[in-house]
C-alpha positions in Angstrom: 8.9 -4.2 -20.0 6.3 -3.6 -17.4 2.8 -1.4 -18.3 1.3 0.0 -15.4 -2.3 1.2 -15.1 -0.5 4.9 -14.6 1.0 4.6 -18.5 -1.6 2.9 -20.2 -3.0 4.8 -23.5 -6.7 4.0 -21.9 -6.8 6.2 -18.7 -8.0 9.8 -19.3 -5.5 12.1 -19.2 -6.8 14.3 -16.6 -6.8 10.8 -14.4 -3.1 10.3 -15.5 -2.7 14.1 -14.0 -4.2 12.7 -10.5 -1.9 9.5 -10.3 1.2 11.9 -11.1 -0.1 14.4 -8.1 0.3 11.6 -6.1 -3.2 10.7 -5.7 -2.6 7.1 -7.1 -0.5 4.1 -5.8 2.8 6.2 -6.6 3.7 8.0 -3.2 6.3 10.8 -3.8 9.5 10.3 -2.6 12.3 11.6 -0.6 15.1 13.1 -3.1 18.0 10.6 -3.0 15.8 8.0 -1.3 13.1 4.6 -1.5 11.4 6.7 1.5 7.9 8.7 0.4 7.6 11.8 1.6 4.4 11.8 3.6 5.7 8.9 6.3 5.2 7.8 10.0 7.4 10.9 11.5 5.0 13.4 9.3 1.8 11.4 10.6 1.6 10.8 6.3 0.8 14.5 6.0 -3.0 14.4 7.2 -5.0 16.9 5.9 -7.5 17.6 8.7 -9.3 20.0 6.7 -10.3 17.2 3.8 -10.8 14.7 6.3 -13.6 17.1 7.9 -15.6 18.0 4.6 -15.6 13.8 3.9 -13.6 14.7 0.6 -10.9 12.3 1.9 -12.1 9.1 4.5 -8.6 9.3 6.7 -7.2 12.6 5.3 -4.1 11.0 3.6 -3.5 11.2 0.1 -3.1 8.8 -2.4 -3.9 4.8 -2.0 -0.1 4.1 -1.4 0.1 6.3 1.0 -3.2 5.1 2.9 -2.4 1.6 2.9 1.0 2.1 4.2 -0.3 4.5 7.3 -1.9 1.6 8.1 0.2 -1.0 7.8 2.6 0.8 9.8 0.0 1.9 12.2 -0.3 -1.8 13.5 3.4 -1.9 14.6 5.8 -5.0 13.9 4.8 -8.7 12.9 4.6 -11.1 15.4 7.4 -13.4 14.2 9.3 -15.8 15.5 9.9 -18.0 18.4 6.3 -16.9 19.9 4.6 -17.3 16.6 2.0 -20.4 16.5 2.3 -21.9 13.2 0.6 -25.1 12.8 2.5 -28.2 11.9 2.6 -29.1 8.2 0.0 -31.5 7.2 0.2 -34.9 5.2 -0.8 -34.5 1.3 -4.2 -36.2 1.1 -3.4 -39.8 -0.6 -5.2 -38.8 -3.8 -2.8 -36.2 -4.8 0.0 -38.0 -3.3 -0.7 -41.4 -5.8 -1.0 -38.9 -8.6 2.7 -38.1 -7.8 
């Protein structure tokens, strides 16, 4: 079984009621579906209002939320055939005799 920091017997409660509002790295999701309720097509639900009084930095709550906005705000990877990759590189001859 995995603990989380949101379950764990040391947080104070009224910080366990802040992670459950959403205000942790749990977004609230869509009934029925993986997909959180605050999300690209609802601009993550900015609250203009908190962003102004400096309450919240961007506005969007909770940290899962944030990092996802973005994440998703930097559009796709660049992957494959124009990706650079460097080639891979020899092991050094010290860990390769240790082998």
């Amino acid at each position: 079984m995995v603990d989380d920091v949101s379950s764990h017997p040391s947080i104070p409660k009224e910080h366990i009621e802040l992670i459950k509002d959403g205000n942790g790295v749990h977004a609230e999701l869509i009934p029925g579906t993986f997909r959180p309720v605050a999300n690209r097509d609802n601009d993550y639900l900015i609250d203009r209002a908190k962003q102004k009084s400096g309450r919240h930095y961007n506005g969007v709550k909770g940290l899962a939320m944030q990092d996802a906005s973005v994440q998703e705000s930097m559009g796709p990877s660049r992957t494959g055939p124009r990706s650079i990759c460097a080639p891979p590189t020899a092991p050094s001859s010290s860990r390769a005799s240790g082998w």
